[in-house]
ROSE-4610 file (N, C-alpha, C; in Angstrom, 1 decimal, always signed):
// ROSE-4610
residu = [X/X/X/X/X/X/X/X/X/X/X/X/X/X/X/X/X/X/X/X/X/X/X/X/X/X/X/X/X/X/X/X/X/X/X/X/X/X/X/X/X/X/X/X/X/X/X/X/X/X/X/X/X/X/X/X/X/X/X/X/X/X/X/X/X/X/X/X/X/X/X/X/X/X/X/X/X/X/X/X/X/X/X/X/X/X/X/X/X/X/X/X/X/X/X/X/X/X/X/X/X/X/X/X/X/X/X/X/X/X/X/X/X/X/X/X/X/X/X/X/X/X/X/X/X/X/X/X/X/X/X/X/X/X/X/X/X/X/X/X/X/X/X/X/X/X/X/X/X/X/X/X/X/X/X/X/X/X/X/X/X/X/X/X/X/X/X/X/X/X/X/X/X/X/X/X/X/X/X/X/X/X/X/X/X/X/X/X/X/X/X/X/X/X/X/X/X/X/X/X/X/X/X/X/X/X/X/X/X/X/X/X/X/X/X/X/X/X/X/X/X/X/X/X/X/X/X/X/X/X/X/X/X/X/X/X/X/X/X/X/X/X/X/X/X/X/X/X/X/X/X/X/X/X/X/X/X/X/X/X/X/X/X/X/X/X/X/X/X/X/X/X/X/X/X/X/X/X/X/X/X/X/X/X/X/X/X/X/X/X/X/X/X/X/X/X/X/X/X/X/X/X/X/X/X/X/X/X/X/X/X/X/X/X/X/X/X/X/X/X/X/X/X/X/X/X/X/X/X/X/X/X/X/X/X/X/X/X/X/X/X/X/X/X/X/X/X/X]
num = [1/1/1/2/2/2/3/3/3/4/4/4/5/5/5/6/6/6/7/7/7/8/8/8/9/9/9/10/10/10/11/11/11/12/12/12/13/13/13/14/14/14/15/15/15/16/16/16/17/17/17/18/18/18/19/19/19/20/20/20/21/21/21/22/22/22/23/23/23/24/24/24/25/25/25/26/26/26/27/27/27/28/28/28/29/29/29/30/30/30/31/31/31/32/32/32/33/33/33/34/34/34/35/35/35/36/36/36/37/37/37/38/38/38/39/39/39/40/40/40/41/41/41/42/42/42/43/43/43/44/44/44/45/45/45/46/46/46/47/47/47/48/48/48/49/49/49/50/50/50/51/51/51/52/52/52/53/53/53/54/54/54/55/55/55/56/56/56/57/57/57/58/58/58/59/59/59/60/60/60/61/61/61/62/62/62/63/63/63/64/64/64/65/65/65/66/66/66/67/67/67/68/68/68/69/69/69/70/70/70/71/71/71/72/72/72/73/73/73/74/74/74/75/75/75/76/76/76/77/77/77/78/78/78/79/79/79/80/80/80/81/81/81/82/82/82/83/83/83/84/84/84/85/85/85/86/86/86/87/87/87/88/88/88/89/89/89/90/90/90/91/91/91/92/92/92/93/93/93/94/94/94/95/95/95/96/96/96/97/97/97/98/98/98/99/99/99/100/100/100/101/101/101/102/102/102/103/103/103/104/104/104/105/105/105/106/106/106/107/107/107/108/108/108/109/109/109/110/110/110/111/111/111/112/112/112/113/113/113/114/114/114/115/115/115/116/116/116]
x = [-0.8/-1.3/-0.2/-0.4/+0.5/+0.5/+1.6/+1.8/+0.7/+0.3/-0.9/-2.3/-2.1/-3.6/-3.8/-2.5/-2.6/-2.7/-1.9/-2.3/-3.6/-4.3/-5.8/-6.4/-6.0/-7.0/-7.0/-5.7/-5.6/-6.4/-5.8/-6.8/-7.9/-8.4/-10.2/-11.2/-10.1/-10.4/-9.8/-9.4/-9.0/-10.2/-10.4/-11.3/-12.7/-13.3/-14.2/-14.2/-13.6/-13.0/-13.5/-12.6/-12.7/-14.6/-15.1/-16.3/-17.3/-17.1/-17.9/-17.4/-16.2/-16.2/-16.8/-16.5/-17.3/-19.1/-19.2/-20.9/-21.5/-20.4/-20.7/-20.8/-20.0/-19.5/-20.1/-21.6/-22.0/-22.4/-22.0/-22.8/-22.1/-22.7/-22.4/-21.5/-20.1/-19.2/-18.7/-18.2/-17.3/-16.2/-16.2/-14.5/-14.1/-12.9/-12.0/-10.7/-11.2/-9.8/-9.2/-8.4/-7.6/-9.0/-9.5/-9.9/-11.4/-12.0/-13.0/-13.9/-14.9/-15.7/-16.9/-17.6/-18.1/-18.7/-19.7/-20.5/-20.6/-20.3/-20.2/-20.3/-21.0/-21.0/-19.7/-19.3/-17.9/-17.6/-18.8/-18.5/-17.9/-18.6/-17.8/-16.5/-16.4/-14.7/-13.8/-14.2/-13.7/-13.2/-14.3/-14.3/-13.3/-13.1/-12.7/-11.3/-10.5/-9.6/-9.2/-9.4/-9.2/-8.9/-9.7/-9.6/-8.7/-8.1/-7.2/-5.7/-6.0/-4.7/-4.6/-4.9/-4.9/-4.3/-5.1/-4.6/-3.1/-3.0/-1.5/-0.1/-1.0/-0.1/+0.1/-0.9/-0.7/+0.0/+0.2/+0.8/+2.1/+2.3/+4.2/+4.4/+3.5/+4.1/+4.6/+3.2/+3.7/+5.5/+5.5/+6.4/+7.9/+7.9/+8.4/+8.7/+7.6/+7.7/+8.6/+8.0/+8.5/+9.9/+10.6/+12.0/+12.7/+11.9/+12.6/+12.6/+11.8/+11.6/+12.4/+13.1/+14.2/+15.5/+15.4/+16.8/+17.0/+16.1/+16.2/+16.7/+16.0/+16.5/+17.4/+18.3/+19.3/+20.4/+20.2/+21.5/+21.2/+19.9/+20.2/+20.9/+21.1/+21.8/+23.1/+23.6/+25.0/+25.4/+24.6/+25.1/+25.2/+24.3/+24.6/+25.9/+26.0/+27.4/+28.8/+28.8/+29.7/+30.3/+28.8/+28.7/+29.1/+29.5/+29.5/+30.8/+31.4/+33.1/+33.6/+33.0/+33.6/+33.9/+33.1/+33.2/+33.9/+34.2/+35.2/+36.6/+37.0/+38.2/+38.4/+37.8/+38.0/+38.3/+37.2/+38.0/+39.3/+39.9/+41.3/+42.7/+41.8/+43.1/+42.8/+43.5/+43.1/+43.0/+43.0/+43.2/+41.6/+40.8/+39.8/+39.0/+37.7/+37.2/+37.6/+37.3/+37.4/+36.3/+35.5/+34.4/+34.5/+35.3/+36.1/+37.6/+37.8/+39.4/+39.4/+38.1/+37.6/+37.0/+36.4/+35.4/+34.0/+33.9/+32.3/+31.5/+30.2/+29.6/+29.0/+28.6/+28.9/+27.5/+27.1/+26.0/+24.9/+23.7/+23.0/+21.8/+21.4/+20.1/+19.2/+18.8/+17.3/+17.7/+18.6/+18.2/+17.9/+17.7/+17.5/+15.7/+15.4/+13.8/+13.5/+12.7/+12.9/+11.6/+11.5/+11.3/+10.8/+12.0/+12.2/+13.4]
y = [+10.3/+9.4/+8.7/+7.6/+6.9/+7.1/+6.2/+7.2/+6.3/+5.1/+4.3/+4.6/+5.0/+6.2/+7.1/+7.8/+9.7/+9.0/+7.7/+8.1/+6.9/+6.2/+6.0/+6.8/+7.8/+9.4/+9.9/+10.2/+10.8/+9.8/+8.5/+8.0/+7.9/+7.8/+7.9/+9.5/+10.5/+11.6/+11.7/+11.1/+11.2/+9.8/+9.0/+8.2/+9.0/+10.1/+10.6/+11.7/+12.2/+13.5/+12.8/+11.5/+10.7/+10.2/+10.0/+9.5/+11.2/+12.0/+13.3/+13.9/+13.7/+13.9/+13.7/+11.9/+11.0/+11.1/+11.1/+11.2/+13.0/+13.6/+15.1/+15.0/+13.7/+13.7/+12.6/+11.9/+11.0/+11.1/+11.7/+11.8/+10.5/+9.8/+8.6/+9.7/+8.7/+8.9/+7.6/+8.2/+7.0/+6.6/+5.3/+4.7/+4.0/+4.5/+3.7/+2.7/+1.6/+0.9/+0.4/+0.2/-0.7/-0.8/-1.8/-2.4/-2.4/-1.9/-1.9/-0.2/-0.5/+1.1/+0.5/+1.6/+1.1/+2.3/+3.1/+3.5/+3.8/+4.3/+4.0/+5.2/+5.4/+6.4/+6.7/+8.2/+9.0/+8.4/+8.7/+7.9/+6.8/+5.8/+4.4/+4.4/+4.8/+5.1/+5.5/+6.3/+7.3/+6.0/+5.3/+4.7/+3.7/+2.7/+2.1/+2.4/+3.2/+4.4/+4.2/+4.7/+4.8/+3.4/+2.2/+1.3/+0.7/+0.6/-0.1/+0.7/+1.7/+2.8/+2.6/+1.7/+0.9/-0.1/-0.5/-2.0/-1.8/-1.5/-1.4/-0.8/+0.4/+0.5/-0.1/-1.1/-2.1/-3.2/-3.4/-4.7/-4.1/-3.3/-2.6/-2.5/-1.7/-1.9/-3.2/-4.1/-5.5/-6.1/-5.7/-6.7/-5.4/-4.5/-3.8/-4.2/-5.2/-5.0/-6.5/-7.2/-8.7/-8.8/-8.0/-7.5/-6.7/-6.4/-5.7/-6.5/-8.0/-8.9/-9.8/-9.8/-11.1/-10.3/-9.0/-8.6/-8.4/-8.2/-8.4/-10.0/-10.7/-12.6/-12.4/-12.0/-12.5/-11.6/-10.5/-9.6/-10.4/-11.0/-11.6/-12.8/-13.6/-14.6/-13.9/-13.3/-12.5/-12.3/-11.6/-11.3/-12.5/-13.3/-14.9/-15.5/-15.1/-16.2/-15.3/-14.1/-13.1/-13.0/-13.1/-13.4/-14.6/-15.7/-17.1/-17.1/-16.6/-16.0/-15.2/-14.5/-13.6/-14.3/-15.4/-16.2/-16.8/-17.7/-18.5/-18.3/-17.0/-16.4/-15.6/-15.5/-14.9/-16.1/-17.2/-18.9/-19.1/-18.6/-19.1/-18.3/-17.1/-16.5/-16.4/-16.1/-15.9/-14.3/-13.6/-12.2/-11.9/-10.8/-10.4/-10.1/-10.3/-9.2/-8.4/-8.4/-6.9/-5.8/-6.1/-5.2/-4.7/-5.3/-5.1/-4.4/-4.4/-3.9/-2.1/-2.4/-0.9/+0.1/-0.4/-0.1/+0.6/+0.0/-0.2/-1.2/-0.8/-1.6/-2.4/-4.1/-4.9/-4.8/-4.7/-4.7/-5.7/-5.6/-6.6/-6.7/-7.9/-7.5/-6.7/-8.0/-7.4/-5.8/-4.6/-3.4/-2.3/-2.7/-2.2/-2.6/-1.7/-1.7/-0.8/-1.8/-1.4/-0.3/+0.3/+1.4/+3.0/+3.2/+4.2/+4.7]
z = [+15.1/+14.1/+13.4/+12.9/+12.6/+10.7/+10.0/+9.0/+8.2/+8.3/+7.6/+7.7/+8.4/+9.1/+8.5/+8.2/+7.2/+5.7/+5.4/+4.1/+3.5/+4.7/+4.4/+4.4/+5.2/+5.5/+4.0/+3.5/+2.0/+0.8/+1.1/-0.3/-0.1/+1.2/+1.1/+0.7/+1.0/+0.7/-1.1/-1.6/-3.0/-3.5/-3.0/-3.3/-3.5/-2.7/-2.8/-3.6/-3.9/-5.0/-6.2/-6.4/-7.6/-7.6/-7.0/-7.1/-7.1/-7.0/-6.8/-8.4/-8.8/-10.3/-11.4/-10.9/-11.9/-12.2/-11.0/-10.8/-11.6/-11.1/-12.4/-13.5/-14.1/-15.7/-15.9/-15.8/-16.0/-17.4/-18.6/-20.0/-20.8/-21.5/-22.6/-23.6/-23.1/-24.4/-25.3/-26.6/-27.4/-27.0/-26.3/-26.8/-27.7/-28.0/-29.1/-28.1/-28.4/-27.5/-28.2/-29.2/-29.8/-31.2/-31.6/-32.4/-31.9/-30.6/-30.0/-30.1/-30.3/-30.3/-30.0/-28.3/-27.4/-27.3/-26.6/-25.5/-24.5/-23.4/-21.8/-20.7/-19.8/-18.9/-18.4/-18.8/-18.2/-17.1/-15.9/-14.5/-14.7/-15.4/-15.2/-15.9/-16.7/-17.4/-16.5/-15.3/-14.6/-13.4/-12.9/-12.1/-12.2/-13.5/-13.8/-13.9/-14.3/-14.6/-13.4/-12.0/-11.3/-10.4/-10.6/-10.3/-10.4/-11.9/-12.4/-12.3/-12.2/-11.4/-9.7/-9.4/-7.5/-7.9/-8.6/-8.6/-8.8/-10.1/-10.5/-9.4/-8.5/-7.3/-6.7/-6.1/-5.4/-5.4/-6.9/-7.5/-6.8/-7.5/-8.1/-5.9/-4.8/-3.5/-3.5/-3.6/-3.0/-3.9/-5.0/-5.3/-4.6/-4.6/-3.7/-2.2/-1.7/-0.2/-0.2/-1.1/-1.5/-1.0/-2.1/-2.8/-1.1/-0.2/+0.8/+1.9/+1.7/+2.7/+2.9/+1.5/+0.8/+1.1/+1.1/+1.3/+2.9/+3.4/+4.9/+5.6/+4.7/+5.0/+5.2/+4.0/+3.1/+4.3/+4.8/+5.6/+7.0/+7.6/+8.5/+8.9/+7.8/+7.4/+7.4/+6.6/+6.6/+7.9/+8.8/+9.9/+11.1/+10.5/+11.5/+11.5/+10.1/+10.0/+10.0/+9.8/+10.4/+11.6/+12.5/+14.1/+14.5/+13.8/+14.0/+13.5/+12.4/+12.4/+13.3/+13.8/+14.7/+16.2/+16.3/+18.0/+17.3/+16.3/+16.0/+16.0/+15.5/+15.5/+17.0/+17.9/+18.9/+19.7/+19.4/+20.1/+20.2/+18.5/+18.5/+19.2/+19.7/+20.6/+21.6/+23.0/+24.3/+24.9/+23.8/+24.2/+24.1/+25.2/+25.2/+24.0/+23.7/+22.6/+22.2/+20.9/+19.9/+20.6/+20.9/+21.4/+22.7/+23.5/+25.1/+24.7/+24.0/+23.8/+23.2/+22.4/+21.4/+22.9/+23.6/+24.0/+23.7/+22.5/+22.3/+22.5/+22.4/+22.9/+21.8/+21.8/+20.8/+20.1/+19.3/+18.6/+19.2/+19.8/+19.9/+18.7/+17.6/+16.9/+17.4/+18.8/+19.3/+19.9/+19.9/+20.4/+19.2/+17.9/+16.9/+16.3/+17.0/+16.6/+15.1/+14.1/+12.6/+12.9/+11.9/+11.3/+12.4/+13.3/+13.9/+13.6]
């Protein structure tokens, strides 16, 4: 199983937890919100609660995933023009590669498959 799999497995199983609670605690209670005093089924407090506690995870991954998208640009660019220095300055002399002389082998992007 893959790891997006286990943890839809988990929140659907925490999704239902949360709905088997709520539906127990369905009695009309008081809220006080700020300046507001209301009425409302526990469930839906519960529901809502819970709702608005996704959303906000959601928010906070995405700008998370944003932030790891931009920094990924941003090192591929680095390494272009690194790599675009490194032929340049290897132009200027006639002596073999740095990566032929070390003997290592030279970094290729494409053999670096991301998240393994």
């Amino acid at each position: 199983m893959q790891k997006s799999q286990v943890l839809f497995i988990i929140g659907l199983i925490f999704a239902i937890l949360i709905s088997v609670f709520a539906l127990t605690n369905a009695k009309p209670v008081g809220i006080n919100l700020l300046f507001y005093d209301f009425t409302a089924s526990q469930a839906l407090i519960i529901f809502v609660s819970a709702a608005l506690g996704a959303v906000i995870a959601a928010t906070l991954g995405t700008v998370r995933y944003i932030r790891r998208v931009n920094e990924v640009r941003r090192l591929k660019k680095e390494i272009d023009a690194l790599k675009k220095e490194v032929a340049f300055l290897e132009s200027l002399t006639e002596e073999t590669p740095i990566s032929q002389k070390t003997g290592y082998p030279q970094f290729n992007e494409g053999d670096y498959v991301e998240g393994k």
